[in-house]
C-alpha positions in Angstrom: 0.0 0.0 0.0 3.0 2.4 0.9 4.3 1.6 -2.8 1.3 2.5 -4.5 1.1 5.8 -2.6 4.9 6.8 -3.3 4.1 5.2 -7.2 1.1 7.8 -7.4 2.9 10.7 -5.7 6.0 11.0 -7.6 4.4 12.4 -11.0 2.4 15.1 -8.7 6.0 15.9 -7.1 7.9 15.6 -11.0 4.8 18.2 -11.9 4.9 20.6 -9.2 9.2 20.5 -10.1 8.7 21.5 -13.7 6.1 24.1 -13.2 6.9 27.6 -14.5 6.0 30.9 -13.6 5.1 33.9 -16.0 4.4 37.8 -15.6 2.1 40.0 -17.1 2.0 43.9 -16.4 -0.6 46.7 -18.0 2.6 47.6 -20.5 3.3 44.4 -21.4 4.0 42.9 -25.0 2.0 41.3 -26.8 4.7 38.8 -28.3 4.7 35.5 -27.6 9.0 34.6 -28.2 11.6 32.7 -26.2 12.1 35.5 -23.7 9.1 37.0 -23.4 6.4 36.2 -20.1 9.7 37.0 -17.8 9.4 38.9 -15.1 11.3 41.2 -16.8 10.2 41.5 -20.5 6.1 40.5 -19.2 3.2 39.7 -21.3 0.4 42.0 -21.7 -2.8 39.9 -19.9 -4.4 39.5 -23.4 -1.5 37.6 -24.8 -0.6 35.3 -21.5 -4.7 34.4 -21.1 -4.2 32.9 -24.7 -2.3 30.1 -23.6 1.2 30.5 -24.9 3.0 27.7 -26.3 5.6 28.2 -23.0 2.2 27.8 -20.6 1.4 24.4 -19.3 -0.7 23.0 -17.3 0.6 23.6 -13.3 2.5 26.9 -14.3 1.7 30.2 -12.7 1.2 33.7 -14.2 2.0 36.9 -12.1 -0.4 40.4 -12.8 2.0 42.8 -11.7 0.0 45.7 -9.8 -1.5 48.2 -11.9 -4.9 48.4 -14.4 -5.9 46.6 -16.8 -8.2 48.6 -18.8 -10.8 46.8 -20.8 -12.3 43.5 -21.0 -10.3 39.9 -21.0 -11.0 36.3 -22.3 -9.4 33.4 -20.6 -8.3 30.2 -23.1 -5.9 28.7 -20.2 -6.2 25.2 -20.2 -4.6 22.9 -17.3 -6.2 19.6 -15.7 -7.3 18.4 -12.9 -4.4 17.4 -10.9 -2.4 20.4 -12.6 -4.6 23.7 -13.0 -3.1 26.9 -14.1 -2.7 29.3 -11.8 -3.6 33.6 -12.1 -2.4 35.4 -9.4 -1.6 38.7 -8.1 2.0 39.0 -7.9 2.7 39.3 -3.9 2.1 42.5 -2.7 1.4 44.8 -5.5 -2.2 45.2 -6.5 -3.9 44.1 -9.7 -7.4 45.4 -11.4 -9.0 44.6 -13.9 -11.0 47.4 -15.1 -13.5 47.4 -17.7 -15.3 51.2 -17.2 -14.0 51.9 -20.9 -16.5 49.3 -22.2 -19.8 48.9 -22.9 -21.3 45.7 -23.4 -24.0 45.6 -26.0 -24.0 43.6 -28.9 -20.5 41.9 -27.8 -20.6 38.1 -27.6 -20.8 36.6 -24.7 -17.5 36.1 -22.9 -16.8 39.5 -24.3 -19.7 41.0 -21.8 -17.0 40.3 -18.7 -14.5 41.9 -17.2 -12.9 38.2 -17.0 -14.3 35.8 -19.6 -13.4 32.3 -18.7 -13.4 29.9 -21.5 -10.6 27.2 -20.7 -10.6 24.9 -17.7 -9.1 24.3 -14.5 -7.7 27.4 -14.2 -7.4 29.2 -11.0 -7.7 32.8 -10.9 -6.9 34.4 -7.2 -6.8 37.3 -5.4 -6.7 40.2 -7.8 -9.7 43.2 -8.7 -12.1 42.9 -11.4 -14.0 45.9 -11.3 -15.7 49.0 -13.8 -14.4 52.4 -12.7 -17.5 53.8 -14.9 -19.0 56.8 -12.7 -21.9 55.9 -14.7 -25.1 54.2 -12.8 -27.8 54.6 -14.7 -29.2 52.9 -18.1 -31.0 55.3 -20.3 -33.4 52.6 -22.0 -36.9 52.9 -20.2 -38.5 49.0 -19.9 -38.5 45.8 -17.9 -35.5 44.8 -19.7 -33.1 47.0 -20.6 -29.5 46.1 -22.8 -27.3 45.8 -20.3 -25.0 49.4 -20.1 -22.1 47.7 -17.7 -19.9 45.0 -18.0 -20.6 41.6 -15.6 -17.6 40.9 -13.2 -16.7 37.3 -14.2 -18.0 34.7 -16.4 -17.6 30.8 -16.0 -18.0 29.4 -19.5 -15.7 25.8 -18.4 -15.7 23.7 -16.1 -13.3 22.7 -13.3 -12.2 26.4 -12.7 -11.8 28.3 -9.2 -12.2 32.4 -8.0 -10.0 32.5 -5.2 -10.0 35.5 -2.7 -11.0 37.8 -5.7 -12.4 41.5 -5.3 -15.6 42.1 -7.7 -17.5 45.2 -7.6 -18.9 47.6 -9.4 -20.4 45.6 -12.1 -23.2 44.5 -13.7 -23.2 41.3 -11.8 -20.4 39.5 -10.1 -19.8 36.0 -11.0 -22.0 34.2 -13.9 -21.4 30.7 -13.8 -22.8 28.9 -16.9 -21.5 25.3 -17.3 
């Protein structure tokens, strides 16, 4: 029984040795070559929520502190016993901010401050909110287009929200799978 246990735990401990981590700051670049996703020469957040060739499953990406204007889609794909992890980079603060945006007639992850279409990722302790002053939608009826971007959106399965800050939006988290 102790054999199988050790036989099981040595890929998990071969995994957790190989992971990698990556950076991503508001100024980053959007190129994707050797080099590039260091902490210093980072990604923008568009380009590193892609899924670069150098991301695998188990790695970790950084968001520097600073904001992130605009809206994000997530295609970061790791597994079950190796998610991805999205973190704030320790003790700087991250947003996401979406108040430049205005959802109507975007597709669907596009409506989100954080669109999340890959799985078993783990996103963690940073700020997705929309900095718009604006509070009021001036289209009278039961049901309005939406004016404001939602917080997050689930669109995967076998993804986590960790200790994340979301306010300020249309909704918080939609969860739809």
């Amino acid at each position: 029984l102790v054999l199988v246990g050790l036989l099981l735990l040595v890929p998990l401990l071969a995994l957790s040795a190989s992971a990698a981590d990556f950076y991503v700051s508001p100024t980053g670049t959007t190129s994707t070559a050797p080099g590039t996703g260091t902490i210093t020469n980072p990604w923008a957040l568009a380009t590193a929520l892609a899924q670069p060739a150098a991301v695998h499953p188990g790695d970790t990406i950084w968001l520097r502190g600073g904001r992130y204007a605009g809206v994000f889609t997530s295609y970061l794909t790791g597994t079950a016993v190796a998610p991805i992890k999205v973190g704030q980079y320790p003790g700087e603060r991250a947003t996401l901010d979406s108040g430049t945006v205005t959802p109507n007639g975007a597709s669907e992850s596009a409506m989100y401050g954080l669109g999340v279409n890959g799985t078993y990722t783990w996103y963690m302790d940073f700020e997705v909110t929309n900095s718009n002053t604006t509070r009021t939608n001036p289209t009278a009826g039961s049901n309005p287009p939406n004016e404001r971007v939602f917080g997050v959106g689930l669109f995967a399965s076998g993804n986590k929200i960790i200790n994340m800050v979301i306010h300020d939006t249309a909704q918080g988290i939609g969860s739809w799978t």
